[in-house]
MARPA-835174 format. One record per atom (N, C-alpha, C): x negated, y negated, z; residue in one letter. Coordinates in steps of 0.1 Angstrom, whole numbers, padded with zeros to 4 digits, always signed. Layout:
XYZA...
// end
This chain:
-0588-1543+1042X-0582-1540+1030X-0571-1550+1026X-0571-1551+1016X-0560-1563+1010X-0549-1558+1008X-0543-1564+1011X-0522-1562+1012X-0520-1564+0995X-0514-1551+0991X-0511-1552+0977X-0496-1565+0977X-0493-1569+0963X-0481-1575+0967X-0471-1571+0969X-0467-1562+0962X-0455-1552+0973X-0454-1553+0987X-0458-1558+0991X-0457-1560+1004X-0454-1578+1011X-0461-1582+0999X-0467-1594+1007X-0450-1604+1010X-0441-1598+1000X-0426-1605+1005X-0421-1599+1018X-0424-1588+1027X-0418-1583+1040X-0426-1588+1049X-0435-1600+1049X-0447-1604+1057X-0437-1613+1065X-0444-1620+1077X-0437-1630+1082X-0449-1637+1091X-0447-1647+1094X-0452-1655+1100X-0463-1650+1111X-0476-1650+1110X-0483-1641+1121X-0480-1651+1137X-0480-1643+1146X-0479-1643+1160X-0463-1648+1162X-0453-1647+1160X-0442-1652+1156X-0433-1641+1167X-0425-1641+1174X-0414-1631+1179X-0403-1631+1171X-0399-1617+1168X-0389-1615+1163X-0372-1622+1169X-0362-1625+1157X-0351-1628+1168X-0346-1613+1174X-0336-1616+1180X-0330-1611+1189X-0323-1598+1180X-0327-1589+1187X-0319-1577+1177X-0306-1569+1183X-0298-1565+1169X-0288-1556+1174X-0297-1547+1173X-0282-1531+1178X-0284-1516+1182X-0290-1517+1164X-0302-1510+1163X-0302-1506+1149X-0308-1491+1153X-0308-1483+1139X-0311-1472+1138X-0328-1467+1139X-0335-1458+1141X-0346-1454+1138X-0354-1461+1130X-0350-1456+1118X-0353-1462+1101X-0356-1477+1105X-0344-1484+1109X-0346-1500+1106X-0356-1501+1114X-0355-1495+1131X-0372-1499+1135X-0385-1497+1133X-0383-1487+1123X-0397-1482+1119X-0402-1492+1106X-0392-1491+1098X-0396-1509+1089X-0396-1517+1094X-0393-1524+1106X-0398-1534+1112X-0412-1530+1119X-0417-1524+1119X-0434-1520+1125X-0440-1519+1110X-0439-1514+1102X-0442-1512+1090X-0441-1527+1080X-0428-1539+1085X-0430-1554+1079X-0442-1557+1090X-0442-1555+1103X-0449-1563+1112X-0467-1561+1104X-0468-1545+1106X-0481-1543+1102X-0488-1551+1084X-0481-1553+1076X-0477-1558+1063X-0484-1574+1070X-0483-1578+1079X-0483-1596+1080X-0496-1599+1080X-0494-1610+1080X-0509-1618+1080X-0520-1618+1093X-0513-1616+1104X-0521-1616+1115X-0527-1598+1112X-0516-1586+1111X-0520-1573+1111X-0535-1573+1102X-0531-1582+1086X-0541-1578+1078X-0555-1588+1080X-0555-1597+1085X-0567-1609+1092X-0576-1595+1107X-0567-1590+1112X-0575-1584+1122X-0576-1569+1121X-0574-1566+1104X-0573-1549+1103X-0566-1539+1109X-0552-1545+1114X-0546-1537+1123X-0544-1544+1135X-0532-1537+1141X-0530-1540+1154X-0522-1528+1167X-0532-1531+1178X-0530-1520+1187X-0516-1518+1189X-0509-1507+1198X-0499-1501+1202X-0494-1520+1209X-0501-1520+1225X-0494-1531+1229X-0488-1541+1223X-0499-1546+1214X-0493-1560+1202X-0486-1561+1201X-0484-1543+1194X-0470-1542+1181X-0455-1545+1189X-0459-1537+1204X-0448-1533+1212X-0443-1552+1219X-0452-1560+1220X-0452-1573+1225X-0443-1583+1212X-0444-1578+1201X-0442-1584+1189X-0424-1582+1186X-0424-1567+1188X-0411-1563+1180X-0399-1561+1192X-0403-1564+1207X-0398-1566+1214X-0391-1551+1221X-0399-1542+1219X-0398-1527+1224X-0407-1522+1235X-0401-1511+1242X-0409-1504+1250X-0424-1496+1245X-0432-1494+1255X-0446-1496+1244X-0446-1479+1243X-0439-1470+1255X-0440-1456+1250X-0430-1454+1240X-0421-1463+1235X-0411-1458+1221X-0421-1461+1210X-0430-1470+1213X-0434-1479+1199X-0441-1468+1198X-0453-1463+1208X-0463-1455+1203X-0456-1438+1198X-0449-1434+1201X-0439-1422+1195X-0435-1429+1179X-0432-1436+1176X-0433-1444+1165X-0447-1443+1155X-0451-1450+1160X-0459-1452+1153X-0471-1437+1150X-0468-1425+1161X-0472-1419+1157X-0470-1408+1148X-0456-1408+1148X-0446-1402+1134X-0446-1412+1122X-0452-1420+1121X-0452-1427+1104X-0468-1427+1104X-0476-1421+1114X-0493-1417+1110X-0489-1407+1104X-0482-1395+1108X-0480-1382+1106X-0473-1382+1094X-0470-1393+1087X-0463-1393+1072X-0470-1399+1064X-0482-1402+1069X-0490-1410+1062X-0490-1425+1061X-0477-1432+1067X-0471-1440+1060X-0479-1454+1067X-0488-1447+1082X-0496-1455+1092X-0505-1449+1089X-0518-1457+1091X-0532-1451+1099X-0537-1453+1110X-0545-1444+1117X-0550-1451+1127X-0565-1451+1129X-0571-1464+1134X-0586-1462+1140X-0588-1456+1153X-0596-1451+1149X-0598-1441+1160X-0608-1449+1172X-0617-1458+1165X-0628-1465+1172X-0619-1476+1182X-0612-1481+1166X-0605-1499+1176X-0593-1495+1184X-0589-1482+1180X-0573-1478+1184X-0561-1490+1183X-0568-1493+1168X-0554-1502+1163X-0547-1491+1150X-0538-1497+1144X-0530-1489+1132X-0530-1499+1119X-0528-1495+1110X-0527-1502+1096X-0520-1493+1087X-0517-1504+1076X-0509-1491+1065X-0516-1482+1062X-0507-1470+1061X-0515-1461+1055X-0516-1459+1039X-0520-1446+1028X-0523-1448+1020X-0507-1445+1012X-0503-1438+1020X-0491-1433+1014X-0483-1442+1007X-0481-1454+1017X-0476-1469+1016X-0482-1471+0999X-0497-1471+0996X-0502-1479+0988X-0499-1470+0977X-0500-1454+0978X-0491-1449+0967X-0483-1454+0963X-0472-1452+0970X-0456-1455+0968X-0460-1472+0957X-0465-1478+0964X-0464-1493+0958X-0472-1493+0943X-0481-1484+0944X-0487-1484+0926X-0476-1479+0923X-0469-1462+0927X-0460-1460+0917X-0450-1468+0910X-0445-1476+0920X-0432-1486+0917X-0436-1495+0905X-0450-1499+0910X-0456-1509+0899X-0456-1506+0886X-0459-1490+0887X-0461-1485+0878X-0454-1479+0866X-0439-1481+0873X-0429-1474+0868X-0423-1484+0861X-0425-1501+0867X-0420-1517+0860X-0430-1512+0848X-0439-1511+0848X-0449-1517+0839X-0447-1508+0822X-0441-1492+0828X-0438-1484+0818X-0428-1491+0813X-0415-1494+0820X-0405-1494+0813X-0405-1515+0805X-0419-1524+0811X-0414-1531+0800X-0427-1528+0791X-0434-1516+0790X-0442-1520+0780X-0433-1509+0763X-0428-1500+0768X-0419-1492+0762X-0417-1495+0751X-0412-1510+0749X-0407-1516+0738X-0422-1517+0725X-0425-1522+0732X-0443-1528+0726X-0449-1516+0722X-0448-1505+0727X-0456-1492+0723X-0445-1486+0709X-0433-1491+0711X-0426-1482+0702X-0429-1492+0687X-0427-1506+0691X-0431-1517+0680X-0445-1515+0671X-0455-1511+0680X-0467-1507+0676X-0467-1492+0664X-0463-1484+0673X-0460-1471+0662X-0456-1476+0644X-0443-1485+0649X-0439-1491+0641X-0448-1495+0630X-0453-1501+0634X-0466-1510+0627X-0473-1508+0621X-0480-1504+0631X-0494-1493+0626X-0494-1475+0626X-0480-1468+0621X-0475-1458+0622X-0485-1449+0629X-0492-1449+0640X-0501-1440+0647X-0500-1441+0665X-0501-1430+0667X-0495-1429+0676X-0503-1435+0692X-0494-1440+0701X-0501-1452+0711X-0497-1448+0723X-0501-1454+0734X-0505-1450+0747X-0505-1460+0758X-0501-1455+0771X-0505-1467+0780X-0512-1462+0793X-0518-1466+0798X-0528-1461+0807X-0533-1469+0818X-0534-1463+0830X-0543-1467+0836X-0553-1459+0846X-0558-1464+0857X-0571-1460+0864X-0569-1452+0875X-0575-1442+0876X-0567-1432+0889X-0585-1430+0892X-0592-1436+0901X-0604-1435+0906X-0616-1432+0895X-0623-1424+0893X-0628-1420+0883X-0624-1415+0864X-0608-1415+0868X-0600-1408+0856X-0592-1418+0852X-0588-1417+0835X-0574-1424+0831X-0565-1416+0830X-0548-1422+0836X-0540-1415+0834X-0532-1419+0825X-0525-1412+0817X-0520-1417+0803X-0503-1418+0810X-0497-1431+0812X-0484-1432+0816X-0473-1428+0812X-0471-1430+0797X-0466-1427+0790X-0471-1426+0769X-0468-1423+0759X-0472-1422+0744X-0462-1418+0741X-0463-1431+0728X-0451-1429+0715X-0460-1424+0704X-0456-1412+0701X-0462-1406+0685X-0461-1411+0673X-0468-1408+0664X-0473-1413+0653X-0459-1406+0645X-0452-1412+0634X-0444-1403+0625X-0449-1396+0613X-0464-1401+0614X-0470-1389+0602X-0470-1374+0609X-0469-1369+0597X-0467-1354+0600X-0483-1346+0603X-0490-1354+0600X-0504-1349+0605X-0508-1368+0616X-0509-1364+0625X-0512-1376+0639X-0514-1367+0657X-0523-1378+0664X-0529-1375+0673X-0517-1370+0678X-0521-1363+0690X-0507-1359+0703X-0506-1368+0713X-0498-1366+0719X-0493-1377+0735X-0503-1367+0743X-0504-1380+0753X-0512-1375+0761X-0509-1377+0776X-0491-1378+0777X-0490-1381+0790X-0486-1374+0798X-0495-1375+0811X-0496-1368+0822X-0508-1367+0821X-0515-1364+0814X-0529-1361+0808X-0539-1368+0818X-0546-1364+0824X-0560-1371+0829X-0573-1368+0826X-0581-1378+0817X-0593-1381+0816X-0601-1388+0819X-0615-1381+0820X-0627-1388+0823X-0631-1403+0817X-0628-1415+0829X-0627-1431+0820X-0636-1429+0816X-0651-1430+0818X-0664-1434+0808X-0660-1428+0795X-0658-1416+0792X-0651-1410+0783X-0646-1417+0775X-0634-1425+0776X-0625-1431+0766X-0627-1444+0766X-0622-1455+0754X-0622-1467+0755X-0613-1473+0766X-0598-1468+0765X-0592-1465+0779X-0595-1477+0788X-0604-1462+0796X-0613-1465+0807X-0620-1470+0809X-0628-1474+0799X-0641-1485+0797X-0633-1498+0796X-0622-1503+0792X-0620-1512+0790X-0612-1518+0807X-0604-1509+0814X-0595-1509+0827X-0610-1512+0837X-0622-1509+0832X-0633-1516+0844X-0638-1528+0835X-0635-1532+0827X-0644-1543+0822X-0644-1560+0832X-0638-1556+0837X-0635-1567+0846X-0641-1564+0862X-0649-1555+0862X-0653-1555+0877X-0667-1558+0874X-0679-1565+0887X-0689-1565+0884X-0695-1557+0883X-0712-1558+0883X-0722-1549+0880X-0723-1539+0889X-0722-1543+0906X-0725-1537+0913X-0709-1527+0916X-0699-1531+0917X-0689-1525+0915X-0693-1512+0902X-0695-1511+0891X-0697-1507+0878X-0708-1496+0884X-0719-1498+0887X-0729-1494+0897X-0725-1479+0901X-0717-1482+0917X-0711-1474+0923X-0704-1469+0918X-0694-1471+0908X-0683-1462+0905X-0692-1453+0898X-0700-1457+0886X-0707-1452+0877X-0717-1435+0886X-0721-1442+0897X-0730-1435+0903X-0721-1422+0907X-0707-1423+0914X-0694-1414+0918X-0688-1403+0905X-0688-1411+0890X-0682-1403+0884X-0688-1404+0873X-0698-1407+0867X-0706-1406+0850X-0706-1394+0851X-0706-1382+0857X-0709-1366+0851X-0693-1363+0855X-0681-1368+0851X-0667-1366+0853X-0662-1353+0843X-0661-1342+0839X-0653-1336+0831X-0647-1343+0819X-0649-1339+0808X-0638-1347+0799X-0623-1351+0805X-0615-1337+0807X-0600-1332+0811X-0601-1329+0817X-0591-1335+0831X-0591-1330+0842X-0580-1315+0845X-0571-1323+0832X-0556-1312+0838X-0556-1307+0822X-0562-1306+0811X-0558-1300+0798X-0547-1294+0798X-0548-1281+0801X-0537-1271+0804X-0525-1274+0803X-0524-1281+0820X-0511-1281+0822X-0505-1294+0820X-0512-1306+0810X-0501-1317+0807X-0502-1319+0794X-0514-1314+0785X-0515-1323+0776X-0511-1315+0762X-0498-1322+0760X-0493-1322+0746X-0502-1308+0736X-0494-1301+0726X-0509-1299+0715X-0505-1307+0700X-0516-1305+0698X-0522-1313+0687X-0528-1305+0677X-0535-1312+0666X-0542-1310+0655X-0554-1307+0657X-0561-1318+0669X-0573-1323+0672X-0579-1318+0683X-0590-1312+0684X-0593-1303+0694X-0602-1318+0700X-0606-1310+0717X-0611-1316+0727X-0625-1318+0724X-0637-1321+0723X-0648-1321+0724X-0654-1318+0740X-0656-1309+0745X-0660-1311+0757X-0675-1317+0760X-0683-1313+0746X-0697-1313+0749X-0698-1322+0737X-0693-1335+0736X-0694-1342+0716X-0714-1344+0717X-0713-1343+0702X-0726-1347+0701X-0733-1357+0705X-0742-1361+0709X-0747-1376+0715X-0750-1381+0707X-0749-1385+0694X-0749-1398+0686X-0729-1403+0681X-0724-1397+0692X-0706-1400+0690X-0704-1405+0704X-0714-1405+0715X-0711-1413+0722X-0713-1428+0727X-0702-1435+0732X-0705-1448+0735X-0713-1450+0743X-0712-1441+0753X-0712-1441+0771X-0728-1432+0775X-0737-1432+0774X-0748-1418+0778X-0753-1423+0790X-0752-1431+0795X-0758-1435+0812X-0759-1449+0819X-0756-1449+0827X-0753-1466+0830X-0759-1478+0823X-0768-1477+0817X-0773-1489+0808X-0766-1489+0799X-0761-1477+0791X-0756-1482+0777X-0739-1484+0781X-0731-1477+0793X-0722-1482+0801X-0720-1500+0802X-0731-1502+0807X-0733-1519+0808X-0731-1529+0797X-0737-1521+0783X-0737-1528+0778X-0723-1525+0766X-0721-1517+0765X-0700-1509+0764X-0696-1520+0767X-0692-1522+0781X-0685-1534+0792X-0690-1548+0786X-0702-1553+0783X-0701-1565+0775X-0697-1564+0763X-0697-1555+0756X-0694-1557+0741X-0676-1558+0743X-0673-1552+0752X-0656-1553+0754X-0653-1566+0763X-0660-1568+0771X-0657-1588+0770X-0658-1596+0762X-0666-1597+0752X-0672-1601+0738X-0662-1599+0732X-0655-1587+0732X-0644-1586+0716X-0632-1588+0723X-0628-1579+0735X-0615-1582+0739X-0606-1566+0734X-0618-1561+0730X-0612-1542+0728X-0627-1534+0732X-0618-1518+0732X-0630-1508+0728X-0627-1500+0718X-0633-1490+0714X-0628-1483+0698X-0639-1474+0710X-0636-1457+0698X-0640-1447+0706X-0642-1441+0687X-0648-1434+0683X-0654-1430+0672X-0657-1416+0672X-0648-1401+0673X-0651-1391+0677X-0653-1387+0688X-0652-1394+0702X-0660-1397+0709X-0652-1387+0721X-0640-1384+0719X-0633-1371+0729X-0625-1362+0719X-0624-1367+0709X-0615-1354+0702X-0622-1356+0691X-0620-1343+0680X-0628-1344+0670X-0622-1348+0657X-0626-1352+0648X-0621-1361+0639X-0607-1372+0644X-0612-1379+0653X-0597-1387+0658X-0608-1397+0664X-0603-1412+0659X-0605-1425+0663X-0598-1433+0672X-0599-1440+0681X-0593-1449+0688X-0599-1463+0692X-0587-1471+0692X-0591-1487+0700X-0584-1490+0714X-0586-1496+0724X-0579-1496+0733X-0584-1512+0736X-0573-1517+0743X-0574-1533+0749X-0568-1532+0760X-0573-1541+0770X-0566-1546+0780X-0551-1550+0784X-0550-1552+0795X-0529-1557+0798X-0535-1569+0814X-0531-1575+0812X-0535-1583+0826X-0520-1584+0833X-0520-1585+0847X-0510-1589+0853X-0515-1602+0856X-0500-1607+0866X-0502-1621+0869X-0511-1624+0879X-0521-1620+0881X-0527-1622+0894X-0547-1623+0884X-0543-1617+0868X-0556-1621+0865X-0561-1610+0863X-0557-1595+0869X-0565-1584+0869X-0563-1578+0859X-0567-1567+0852X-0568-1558+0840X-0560-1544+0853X-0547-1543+0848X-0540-1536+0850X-0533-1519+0845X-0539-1522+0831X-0536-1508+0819X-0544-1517+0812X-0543-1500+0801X-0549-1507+0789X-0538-1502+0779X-0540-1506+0766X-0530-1501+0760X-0541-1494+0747X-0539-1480+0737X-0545-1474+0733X-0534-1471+0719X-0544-1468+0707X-0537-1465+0697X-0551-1456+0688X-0545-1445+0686X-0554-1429+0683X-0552-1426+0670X-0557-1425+0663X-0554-1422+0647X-0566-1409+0646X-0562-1401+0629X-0571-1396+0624X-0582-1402+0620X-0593-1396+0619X-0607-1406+0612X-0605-1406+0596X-0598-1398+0592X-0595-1395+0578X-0586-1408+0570X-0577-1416+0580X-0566-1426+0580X-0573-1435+0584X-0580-1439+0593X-0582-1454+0599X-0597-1456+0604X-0605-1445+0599X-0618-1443+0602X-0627-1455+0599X-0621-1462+0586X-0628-1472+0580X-0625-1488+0582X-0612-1486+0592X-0606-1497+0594X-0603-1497+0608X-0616-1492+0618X-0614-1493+0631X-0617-1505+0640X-0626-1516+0631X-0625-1530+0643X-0611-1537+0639X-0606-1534+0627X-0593-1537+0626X-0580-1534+0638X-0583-1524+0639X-0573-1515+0646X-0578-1523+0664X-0590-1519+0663X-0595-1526+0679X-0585-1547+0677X-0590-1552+0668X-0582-1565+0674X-0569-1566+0668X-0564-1555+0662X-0545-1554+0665X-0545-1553+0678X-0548-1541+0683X-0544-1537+0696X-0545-1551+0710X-0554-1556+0709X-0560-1564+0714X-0554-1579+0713X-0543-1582+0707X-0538-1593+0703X-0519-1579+0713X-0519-1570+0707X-0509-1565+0713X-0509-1562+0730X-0524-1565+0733X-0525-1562+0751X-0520-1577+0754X-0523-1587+0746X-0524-1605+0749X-0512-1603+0759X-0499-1597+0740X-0490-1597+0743X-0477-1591+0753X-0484-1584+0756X-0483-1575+0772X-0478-1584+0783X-0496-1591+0779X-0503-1597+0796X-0490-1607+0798X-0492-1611+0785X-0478-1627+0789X-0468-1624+0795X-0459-1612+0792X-0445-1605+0795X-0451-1601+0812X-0460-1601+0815X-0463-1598+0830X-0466-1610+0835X-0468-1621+0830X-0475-1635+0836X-0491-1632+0837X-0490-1626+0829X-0509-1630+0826X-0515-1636+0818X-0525-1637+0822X-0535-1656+0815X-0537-1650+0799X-0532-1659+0794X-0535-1661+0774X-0552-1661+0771X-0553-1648+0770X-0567-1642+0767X-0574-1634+0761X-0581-1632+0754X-0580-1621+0742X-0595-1611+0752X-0602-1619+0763X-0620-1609+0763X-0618-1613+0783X-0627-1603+0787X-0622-1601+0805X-0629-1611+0807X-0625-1616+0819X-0635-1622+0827X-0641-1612+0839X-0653-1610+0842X-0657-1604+0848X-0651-1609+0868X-0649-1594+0872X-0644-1600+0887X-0659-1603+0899X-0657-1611+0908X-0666-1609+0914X-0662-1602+0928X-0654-1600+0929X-0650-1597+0944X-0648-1584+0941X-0655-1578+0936X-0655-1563+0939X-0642-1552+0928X-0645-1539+0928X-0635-1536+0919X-0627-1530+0930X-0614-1527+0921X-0604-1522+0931X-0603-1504+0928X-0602-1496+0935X-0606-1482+0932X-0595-1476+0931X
// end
């Protein structure tokens, strides 16, 4: 598994002995097993056994393994059971989206509120929670009749442009598998209990000539048409009389990280929705750059696999 970058600044030099240490506390030695596991040698050999770690950090090897067995028990380690080595655990990789996740809200904030502005309808930022999008945060529309926020909200990606657009960048066979895991996903995962009300009811069952998405072929070809333009638009297609376009956000590393979404009535913007798709889509550009991402308007497809 790849070391997200949140980490990759606590790494140090693989096979390396640490210097000489003062008395430190618990905590400091458990982040030092937790930098050690983070390095280049841990992530090259998937882990590294009790001895290593105990050889490395310059501890006794029954303290280390009492260690390391209270940060399994927090999640914060894992362990193989086959190799009887340890690696981060997932908890770690939580923590590290959230953090990301919480930069990413607060500089896109501005851009979502600029947008409202603009295009007085109300917008969205999002990203990919395995099969579902999560809506991070929405700035509402100031018309007195406009979509609702949708944050907290989790929906089914194939479902929304969203979502179609946060995989447009993985390959076929990545697209494949996910598609195989979640194409029969629920519209709403959590209705109830996050999502805003509105004007606009849910479609749970929309008619099949309002969908984009009916089974992995026409999925495939969704995903080119959103390389091709560099948006998606959604046409009825989860709420009823309510249109949307959604575009990509790249970080600096090149990946499709959010998307960014803007929801109108069909009544208001029904007729002006490839419009709406390459505003949005010039407004993801402008995202990507404030993160250090490549000046691009359409994905490049990844080959190394999607990230889940």
């Amino acid at each position: 598994m790849a070391t997200p970058d949140y980490f990759a600044a606590m790494t140090r030099t693989s096979g390396s002995r640490p210097p000489a240490r003062r008395n430190t506390s618990g905590l400091a030695r458990d982040l030092e097993i937790l930098d050690l596991l983070a390095s280049p040698e841990a992530q090259r050999e998937g882990g590294l056994r009790v001895l290593r770690i105990a050889e490395l950090v310059g501890r006794d090897k029954a303290a280390v393994s009492r260690a390391l067995a209270t940060l399994a028990d927090a999640e914060l380690l894992a362990r193989d059971p086959e190799r009887l080595t340890y690696h981060l655990g997932s908890r770690l990789y939580a923590l590290a989206a959230r953090t990301g996740e919480a930069a990413l809200t607060q500089r896109a904030r501005p851009l979502l509120r600029q947008i409202v502005q603009s295009a007085r309808e109300t917008t969205h930022l999002c990203v990919l929670r395995g099969g579902n999008v999560l809506t991070l945060v929405s700035e509402l529309s100031p018309h007195e009749v406009g979509t609702a926020g949708w944050a907290g909200t989790t929906s089914a990606a194939w479902r929304t442009p969203s979502g179609r657009v946060l995989i447009s960048d993985w390959d076929r066979a990545s697209v494949d598998s996910w598609y195989a895991a979640h194409g029969r996903d629920r519209a709403l995962v959590n209705p109830q209990e996050s999502r805003a009300p509105g004007a606009f009811s849910v479609l749970v069952e929309p008619p099949p000539d309002t969908l984009a998405v009916r089974d992995l072929a026409t999925l495939h070809t969704e995903l080119e048409q959103i390389r091709q333009r560099g948006y998606a638009t959604s046409d009825e297609e989860l709420e009823q009389g309510v249109v949307a376009a959604s575009a990509p956000v790249w970080d600096a590393t090149g990946s499709i990280v959010a998307a960014l979404n803007v929801s109108a009535p069909k009544s208001r913007l029904g007729q002006r929705l490839e419009d709406l798709g390459a505003y949005v889509a010039r407004c993801g550009a402008t995202l990507s750059a404030e993160l250090g991402g490549p000046a691009r308007s359409t994905a490049a497809v990844r080959t190394t696999g999607a990230r889940r």
